[in-house]
C-alpha positions in Angstrom: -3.9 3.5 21.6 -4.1 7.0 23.4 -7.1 9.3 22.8 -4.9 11.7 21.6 -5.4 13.6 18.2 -2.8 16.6 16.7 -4.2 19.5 15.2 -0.6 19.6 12.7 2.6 17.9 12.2 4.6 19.8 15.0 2.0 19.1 17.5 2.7 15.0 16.5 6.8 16.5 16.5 6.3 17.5 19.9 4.8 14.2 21.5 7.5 12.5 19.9 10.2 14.1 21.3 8.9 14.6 24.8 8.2 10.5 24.6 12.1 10.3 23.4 10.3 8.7 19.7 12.1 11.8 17.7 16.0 11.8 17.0 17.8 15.1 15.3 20.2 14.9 13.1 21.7 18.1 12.8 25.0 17.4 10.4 24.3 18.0 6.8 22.8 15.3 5.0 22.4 14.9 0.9 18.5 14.3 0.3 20.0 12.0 -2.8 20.0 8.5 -1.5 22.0 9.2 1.9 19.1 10.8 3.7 16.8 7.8 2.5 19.6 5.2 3.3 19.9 6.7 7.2 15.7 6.7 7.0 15.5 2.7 6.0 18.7 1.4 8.5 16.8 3.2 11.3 13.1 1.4 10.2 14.7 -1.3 10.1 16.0 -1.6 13.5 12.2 -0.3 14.6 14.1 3.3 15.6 12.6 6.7 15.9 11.5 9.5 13.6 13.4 11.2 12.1 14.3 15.3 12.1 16.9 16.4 9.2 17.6 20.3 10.5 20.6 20.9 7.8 19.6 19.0 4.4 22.1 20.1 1.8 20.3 22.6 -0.7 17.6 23.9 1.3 16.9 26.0 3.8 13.6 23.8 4.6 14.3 21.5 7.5 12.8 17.6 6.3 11.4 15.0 8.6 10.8 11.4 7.8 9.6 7.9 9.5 6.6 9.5 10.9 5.0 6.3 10.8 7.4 4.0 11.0 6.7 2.0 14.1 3.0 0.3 15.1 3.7 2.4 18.0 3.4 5.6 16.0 1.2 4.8 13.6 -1.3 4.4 16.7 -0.4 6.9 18.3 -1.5 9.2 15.0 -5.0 7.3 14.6 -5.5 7.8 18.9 -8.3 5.1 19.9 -10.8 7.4 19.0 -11.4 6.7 16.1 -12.0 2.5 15.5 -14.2 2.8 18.7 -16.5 5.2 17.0 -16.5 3.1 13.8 -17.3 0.4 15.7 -20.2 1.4 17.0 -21.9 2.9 13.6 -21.3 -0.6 12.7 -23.1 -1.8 15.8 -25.7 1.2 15.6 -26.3 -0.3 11.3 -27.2 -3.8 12.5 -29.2 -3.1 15.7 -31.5 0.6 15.4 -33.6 -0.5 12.6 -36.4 -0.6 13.3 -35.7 2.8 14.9 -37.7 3.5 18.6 -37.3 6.1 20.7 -35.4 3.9 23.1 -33.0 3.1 20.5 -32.8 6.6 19.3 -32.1 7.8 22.6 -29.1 5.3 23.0 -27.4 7.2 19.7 -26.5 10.3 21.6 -23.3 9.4 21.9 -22.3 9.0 18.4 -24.8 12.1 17.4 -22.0 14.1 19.7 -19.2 12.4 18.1 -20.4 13.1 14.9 -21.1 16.8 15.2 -17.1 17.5 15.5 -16.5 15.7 12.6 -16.5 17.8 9.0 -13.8 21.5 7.9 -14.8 24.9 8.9 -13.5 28.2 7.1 -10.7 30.2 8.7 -9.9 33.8 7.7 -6.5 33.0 8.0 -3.6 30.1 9.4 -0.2 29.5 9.3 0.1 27.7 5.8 -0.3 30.8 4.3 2.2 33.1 6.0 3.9 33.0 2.8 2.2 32.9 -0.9 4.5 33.5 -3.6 4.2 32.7 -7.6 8.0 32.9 -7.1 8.3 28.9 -7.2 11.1 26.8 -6.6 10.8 23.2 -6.1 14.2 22.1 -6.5 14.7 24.5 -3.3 12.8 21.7 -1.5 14.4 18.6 0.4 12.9 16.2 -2.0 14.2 13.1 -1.8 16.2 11.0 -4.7 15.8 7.6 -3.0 17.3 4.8 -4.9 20.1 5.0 -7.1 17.8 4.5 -10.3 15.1 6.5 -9.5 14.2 9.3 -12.2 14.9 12.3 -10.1 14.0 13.9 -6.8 10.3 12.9 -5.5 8.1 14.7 -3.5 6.5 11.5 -1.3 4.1 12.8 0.7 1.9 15.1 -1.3 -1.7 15.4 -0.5 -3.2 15.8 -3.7 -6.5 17.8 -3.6 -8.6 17.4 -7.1 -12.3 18.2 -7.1 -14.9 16.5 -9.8 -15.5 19.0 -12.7 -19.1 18.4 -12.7 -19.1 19.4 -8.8 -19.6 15.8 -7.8 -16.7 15.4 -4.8 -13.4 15.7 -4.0 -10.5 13.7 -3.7 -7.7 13.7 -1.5 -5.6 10.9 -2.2 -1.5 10.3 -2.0 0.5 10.5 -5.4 4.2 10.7 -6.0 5.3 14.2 -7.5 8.9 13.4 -9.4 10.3 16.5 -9.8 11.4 18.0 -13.4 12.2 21.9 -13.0 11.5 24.7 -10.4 7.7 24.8 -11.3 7.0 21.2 -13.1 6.2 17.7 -11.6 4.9 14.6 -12.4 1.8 13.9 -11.6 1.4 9.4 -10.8 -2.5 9.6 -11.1 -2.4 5.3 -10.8 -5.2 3.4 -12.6 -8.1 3.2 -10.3 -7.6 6.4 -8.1 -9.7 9.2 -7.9 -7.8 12.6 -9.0 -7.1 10.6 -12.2 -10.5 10.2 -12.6 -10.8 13.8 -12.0 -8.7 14.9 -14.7 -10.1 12.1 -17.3 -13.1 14.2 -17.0 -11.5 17.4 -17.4 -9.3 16.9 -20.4 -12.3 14.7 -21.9 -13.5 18.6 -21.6 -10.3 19.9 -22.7 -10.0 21.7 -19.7 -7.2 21.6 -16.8 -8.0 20.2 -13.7 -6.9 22.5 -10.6 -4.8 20.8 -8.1 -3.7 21.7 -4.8 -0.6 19.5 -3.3 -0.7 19.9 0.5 2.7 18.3 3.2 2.1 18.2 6.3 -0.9 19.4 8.8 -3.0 16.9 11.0 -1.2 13.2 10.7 -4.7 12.4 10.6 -4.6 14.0 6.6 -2.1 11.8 5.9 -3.9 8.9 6.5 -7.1 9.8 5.4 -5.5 10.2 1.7 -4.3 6.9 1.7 -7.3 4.7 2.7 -9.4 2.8 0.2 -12.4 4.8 0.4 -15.1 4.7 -2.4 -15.3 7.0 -4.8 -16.7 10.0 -3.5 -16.7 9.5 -0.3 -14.6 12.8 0.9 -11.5 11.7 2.3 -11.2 15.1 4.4 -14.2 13.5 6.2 -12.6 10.8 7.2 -9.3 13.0 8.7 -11.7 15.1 10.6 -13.2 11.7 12.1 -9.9 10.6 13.1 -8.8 13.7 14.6 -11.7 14.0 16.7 -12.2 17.6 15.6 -13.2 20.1 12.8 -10.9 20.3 9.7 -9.9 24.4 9.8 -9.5 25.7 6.2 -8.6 28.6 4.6 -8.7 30.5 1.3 -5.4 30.1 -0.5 -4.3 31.1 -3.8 -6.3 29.4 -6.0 -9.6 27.8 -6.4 -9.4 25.5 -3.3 -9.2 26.2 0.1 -6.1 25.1 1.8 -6.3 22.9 5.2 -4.8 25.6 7.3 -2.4 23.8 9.5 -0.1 22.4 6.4 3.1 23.3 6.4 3.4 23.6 2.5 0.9 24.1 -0.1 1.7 23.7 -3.9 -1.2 25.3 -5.9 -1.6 24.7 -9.9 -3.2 22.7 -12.7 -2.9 19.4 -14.8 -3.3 20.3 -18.4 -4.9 18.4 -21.0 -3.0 16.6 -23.4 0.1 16.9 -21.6 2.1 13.8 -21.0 6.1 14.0 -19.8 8.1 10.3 -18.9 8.0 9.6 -15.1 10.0 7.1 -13.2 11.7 4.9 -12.5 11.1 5.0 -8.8 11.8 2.3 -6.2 8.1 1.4 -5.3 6.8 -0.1 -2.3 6.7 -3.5 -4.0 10.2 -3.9 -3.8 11.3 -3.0 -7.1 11.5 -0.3 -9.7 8.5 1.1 -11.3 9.4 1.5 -14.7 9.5 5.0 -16.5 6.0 5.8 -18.3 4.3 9.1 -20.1 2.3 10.3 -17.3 0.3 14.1 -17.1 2.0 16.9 -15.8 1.3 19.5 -12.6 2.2 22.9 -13.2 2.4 25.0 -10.2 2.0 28.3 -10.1 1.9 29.7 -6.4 3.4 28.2 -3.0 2.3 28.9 0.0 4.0 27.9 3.4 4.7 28.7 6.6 7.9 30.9 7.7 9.3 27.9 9.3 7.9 25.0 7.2 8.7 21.9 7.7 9.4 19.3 4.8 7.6 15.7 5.2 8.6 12.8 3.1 8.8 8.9 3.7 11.0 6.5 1.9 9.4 3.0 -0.1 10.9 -0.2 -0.7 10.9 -3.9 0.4 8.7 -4.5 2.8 7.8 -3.7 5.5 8.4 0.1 5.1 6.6 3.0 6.8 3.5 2.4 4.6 3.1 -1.1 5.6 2.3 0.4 9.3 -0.4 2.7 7.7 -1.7 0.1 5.6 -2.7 -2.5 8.5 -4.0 -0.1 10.8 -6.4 1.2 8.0 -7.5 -1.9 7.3 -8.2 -2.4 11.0 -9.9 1.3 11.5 -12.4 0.0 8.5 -12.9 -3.8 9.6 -16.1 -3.0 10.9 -17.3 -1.3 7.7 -16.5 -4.2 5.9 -19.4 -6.2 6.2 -21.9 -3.2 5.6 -20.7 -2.2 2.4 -20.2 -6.1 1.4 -23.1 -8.0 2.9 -21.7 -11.7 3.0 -18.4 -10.6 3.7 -17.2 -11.0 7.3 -13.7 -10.1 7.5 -11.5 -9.3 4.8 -7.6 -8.6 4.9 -4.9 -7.3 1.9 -1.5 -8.6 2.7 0.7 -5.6 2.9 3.9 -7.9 2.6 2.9 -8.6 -1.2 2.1 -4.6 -1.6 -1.7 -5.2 -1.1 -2.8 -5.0 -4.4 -1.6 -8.7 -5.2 -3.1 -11.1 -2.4 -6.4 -11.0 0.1 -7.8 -13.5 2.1 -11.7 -13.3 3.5 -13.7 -15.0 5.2 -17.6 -15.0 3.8 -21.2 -16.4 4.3 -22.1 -19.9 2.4 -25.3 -20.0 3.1 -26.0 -21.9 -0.3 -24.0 -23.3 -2.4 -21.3 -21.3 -4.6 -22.6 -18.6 -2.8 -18.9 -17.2 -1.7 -18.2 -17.0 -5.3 -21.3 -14.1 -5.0 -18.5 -12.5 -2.7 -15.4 -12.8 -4.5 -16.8 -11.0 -7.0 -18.4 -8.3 -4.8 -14.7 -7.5 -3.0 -13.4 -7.5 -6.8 -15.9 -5.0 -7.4 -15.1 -2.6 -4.7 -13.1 0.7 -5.3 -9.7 -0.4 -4.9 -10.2 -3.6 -3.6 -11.0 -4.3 -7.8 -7.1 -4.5 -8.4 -6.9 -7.0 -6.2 -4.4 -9.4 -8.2 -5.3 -12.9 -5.8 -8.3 -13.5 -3.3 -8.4 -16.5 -1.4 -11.8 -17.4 0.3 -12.9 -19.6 2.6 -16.1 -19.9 5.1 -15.0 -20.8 7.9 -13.2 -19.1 10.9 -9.7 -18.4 10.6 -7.1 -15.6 10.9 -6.8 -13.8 8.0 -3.7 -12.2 9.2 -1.8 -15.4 10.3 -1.1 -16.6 6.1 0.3 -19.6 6.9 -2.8 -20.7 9.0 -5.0 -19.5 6.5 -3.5 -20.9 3.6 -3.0 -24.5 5.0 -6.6 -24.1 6.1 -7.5 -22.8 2.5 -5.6 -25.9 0.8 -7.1 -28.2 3.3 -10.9 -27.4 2.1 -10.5 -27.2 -1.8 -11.0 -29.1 -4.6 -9.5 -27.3 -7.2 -11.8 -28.3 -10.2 -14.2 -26.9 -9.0 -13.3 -24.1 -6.5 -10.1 -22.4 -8.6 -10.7 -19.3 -11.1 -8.7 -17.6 -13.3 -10.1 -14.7 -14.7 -8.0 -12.8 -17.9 -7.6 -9.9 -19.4 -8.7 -7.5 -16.6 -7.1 -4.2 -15.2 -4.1 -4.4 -13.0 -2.5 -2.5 -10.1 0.1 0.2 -12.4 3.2 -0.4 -10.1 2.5 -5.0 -10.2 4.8 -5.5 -13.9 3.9 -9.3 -13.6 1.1 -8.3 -16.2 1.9 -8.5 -20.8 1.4 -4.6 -20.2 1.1 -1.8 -17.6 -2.4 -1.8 -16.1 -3.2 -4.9 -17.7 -3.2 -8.3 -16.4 -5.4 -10.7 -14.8 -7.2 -12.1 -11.4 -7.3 -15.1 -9.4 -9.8 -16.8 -6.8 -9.3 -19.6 -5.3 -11.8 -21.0 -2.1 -11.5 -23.5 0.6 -15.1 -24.0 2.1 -16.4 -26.1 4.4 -15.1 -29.2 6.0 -11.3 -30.5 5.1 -11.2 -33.0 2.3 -7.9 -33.9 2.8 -4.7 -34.5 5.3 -2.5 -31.6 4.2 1.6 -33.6 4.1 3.7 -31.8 6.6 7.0 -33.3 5.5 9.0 -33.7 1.9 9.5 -37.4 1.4 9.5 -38.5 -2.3 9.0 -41.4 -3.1 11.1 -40.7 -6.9 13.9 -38.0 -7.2 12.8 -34.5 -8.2 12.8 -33.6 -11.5 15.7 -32.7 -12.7 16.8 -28.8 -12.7 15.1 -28.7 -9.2 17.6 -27.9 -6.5 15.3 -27.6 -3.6 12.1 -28.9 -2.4 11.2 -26.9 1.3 7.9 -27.3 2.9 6.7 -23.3 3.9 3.4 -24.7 5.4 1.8 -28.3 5.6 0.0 -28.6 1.6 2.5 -26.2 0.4 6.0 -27.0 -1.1 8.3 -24.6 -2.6 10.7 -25.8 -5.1 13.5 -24.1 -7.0 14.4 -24.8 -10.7 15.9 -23.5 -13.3 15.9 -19.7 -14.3 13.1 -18.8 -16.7 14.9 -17.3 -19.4 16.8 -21.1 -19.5 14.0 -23.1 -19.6 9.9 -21.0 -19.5 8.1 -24.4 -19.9 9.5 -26.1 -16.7 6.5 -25.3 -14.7 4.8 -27.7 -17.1 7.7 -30.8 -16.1 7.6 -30.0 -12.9 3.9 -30.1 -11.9 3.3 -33.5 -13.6 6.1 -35.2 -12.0 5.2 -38.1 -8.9 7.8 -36.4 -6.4 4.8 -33.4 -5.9 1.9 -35.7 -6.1 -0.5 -35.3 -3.0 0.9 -31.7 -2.3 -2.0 -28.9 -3.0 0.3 -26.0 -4.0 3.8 -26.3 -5.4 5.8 -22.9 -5.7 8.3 -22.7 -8.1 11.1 -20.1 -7.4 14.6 -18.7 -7.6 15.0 -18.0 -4.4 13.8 -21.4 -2.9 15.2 -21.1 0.7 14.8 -17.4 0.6 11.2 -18.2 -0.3 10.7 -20.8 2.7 12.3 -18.6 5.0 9.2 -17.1 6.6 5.9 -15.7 5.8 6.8 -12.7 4.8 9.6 -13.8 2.4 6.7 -16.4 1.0 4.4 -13.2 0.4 6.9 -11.1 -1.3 8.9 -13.9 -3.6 5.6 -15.6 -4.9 2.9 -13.0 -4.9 4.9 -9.9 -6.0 6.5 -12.3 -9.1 3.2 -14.0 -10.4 0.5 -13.3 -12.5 -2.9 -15.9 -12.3 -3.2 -16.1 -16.3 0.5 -17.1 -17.4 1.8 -19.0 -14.1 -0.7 -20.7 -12.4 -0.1 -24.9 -13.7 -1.6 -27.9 -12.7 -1.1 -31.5 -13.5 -4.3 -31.8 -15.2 -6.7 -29.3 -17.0 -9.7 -29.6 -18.9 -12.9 -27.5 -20.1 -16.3 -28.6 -18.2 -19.0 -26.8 -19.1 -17.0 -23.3 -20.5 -14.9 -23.7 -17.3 -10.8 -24.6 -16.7 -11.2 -27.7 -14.2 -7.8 -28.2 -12.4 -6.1 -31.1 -11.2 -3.8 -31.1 -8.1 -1.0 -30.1 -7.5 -1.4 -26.6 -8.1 1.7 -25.0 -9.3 2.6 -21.2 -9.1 5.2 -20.0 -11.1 6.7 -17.3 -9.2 10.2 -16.5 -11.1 11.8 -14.0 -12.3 10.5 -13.5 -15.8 12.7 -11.3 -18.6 11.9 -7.9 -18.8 10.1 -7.8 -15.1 11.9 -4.7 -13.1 15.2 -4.7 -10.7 14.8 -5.7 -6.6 15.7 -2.3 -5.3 19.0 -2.5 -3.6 21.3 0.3 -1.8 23.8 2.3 -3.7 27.2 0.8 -2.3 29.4 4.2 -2.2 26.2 5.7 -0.4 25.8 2.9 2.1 29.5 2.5 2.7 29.6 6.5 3.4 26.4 5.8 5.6 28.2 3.0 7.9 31.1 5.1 8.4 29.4 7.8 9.8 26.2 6.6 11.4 27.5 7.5 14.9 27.8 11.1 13.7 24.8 11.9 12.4 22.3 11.9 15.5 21.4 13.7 19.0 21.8 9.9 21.1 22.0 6.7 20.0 20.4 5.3 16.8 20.7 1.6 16.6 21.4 0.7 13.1 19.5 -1.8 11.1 20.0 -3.6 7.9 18.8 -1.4 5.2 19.3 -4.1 2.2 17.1 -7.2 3.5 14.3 -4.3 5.1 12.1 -6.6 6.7 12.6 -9.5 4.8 14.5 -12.4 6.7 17.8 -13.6 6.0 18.4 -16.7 4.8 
């Protein structure tokens, strides 16, 4: 990582392009569903950013796939930042009790620290232009799958402040688009401008918001980290840029961080509810369409020549997925503070982080890693996690395949499997009887292994019938296919009792067997992404001991398709046909062109 940090987004544009990282496409392009097609062939062939200086219907040039690259996403944090939260961490465990030797040896973060926070401006370039003459369908919003409700805004910075004056909120909602002045407004369950306006229409009041694109890349990512409630997330950008936040007074009650490029400036009402979605969501499918509240905006402020922002969702791994992971390293460190017990922790981004984390904790007495599970399930955002598997030993969290096998190798799942119903659920994971709702999982492998995890498929009996494939993904872990759900729901209960699975841990029953097996980040997606703990976790044996489900080995995980769950998102043929044909025409140099339908996911 370089130590570099950008005061906006064209300072970020700039580095790009002198480092050959930004490619122009100059020919006009339809911000429904081709710009997004030509935004995920070019991630997916690990290409550059992305400028659109002629998107049809606006005068407002767009840029996408910021992030898109490890490379970038780097390059936007600088190194900067993880060393310094390394060393609070460091500074946590070691100056208590405080000396003046130890103080003394602080003076390095104390200097750090005294460029981070916002400072007032009398004036900056986002408000070169305020007008109450609004007109959001003048913007290059982005329509980006074929079902999706409308044209999105995708990178809005949503600034909400507690009604009581207890904290701010910057966090990163979609805006779906309805008229020149109207948008959605996808407050998710769990996130902190919903919580915001709970309080405010509880009050029957509107809750002022301030929508902010562009600015310091480090804004961006600020809004999107898993920060406790609270915590100010503007903080947190000003510690990653190395430098003072510079605001300014805009027109309404917030002030405006002055380097944005666009500012949308309004209120959420109370009582007010409009039908949002679908949208092709990050998990790989379509968020379905639900009554959610409604931003009214009623100035816009922007620079002359504003730049338009946006990034494109979808099977993994997508931009996000590069924010995601190097967020979850920049807070590592912090990890074990905030949880005591907990020594490394990781959210897989493959399964859109909400549905599976690994972790490894203390056992420093018996069932005390149980103490843990529920601490992480108790933490901000970390509480929608969906899965959590736990162990106590060393391992890689980020290798799964390691960490499961070493997981399955450990357990004894009568005593060391949970299944926790009827809780809250991530809004966009539909694997749940209703939105929000669903249930939890925890499953721990500690100590020594208790068994010799089979490495190879070799039954002694046929499989049961309706199977049509039986592929080992790791050694403990099989997945098998069968028959569709709506043909026959009960066959997890046939196929976990028969002797072809005995002596394998886990069994995963799919659709999509040998797309399943294929690798560990078609295992993550398939069978996380399509499971919920309560309905479709199986085993050969259960019974009650003492209030509690004891499970018998094998393990089986029904991960298919159930009615009703949403489409896989998929390309819009006539777009991606029109796409292929005139890929070479669209850019400054050569783009390589990758394949936009599988996204990262491999091929079988």
């Amino acid at each position: 990582m370089s130590e570099a940090s950008f005061p906006d987004l064209r300072a970020f544009l700039d580095r790009l392009r002198r480092e050959g990282d930004l490619a122009t496409v100059s020919v006009p392009v339809d911000p429904r569903l081709e710009a997004a097609e030509i935004h995920r062939r070019v991630v997916a062939a690990g290409g550059p950013a992305l400028l659109f200086t002629n998107p049809v219907g606006s005068e407002m040039p767009l840029v996408t796939n910021l992030f898109g690259t490890r490379r970038r996403a780097e390059m936007a944090f600088g190194s900067r930042p993880l060393r310094l939260v390394r060393r609070l961490a460091e500074l946590a465990e070691t100056l208590l009790p405080p000396t003046p030797g130890k103080l003394w040896g602080t003076r390095d973060v104390a200097r750090e620290l005294l460029r981070v926070g916002t400072r007032r401006r009398r004036s900056g370039p986002v408000t070169e232009i305020v007008t109450t003459d609004v007109r959001l369908d003048r913007l290059p919003a982005l329509t980006c799958w074929p079902e999706d409700g409308g044209p999105f805004i995708t990178l809005a910075l949503v600034y909400t402040e507690h009604p009581e004056r207890r904290g701010s909120n910057l966090g990163l909602y979609r805006l779906q688009i309805y008229d020149e002045r109207r948008t959605g407004m996808h407050w998710q369950i769990g996130k902190g401008g919903g919580f915001h306006y709970a309080v405010a229409e509880a009050r029957r009041e509107s809750l002022s918001v301030t929508a902010m694109l562009g600015g310091p890349p480090a804004l961006t990512l600020a809004a999107v980290a898993p920060l406790p409630e609270n915590v100010p997330e503007l903080l947190l950008a000003s510690l990653i840029a190395g430098r003072k936040l510079d605001l300014v007074r805009g027109p309404g009650p917030h002030p405006l961080v002055a380097t944005s490029e666009v500012a949308l400036v309004g209120a959420v009402p109370p009582g007010v509810r409009r039908p949002e979605g679908p949208f092709g969501d990050h998990y790989g499918y379509y968020s379905l369409r639900h009554d959610f509240p409604v931003f009214e905006v009623r100035h816009l402020a922007r620079r002359r020549d504003a730049i338009y922002p946006a990034t494109v969702v979808g099977k993994p791994r997508q931009e996000d997925f590069f924010i995601g992971d190097l967020l979850q390293e920049l807070l590592a460190p912090l990890f074990p503070l905030a949880m005591p017990g907990v020594e490394s922790l990781w959210a897989y981004g493959e399964t859109g982080y909400h549905s599976l984390a690994a972790a490894v904790v203390k056992q420093r007495y018996a069932r005390e890693a149980l103490r843990s599970a529920f601490r992480i399930l108790g933490e901000g955002q970390l509480s929608l996690t969906k899965f959590l598997l736990l162990t106590d030993r060393a391992v890689d969290l980020k290798d799964f395949p390691a960490t499961l096998q070493h997981v399955l190798a450990r357990t004894d799942p009568r005593t060391d499997l949970y299944v926790f119903a009827n809780t809250s659920m991530d809004t966009l994971d539909y694997t749940g009887p209703r939105i929000n709702e669903g249930s939890k999982g925890v499953w721990m492998g500690l100590g020594d292994p208790v068994r010799e995890l089979p490495r190879e498929f070799r039954p002694r009996e046929g499989l049961p019938s309706g199977a049509t494939d039986a592929i080992v993904f790791c050694p403990g872990c099989l997945v098998v296919g069968g028959p569709a759900h709506a043909r026959e729901p009960a066959a997890p209960t046939r196929f976990v009792q028969h002797p072809a699975f005995a002596g394998w841990p886990l069994v995963v029953l799919t659709d999509e067997p040998k797309r399943a097996a294929r690798s560990a980040i078609n295992f993550l997606w398939t069978t996380f992404t399509r499971f919920e703990p309560a309905a479709d976790l199986h085993a050969a044996a259960e019974e009650t001991v003492r209030h509690h489900v004891a499970y018998t080995a094998p393990i089986l995980i029904d991960a298919r398709l159930k009615p009703g769950f949403p489409k896989e998102l998929s390309c819009d043929p006539e777009t991606a046909a029109r796409v292929g044909r005139h890929w070479l025409e669209y850019f400054d140099r050569p783009v390589e062109m990758g394949d936009a339908e599988s996204a990262g996911l491999d091929k079988i």
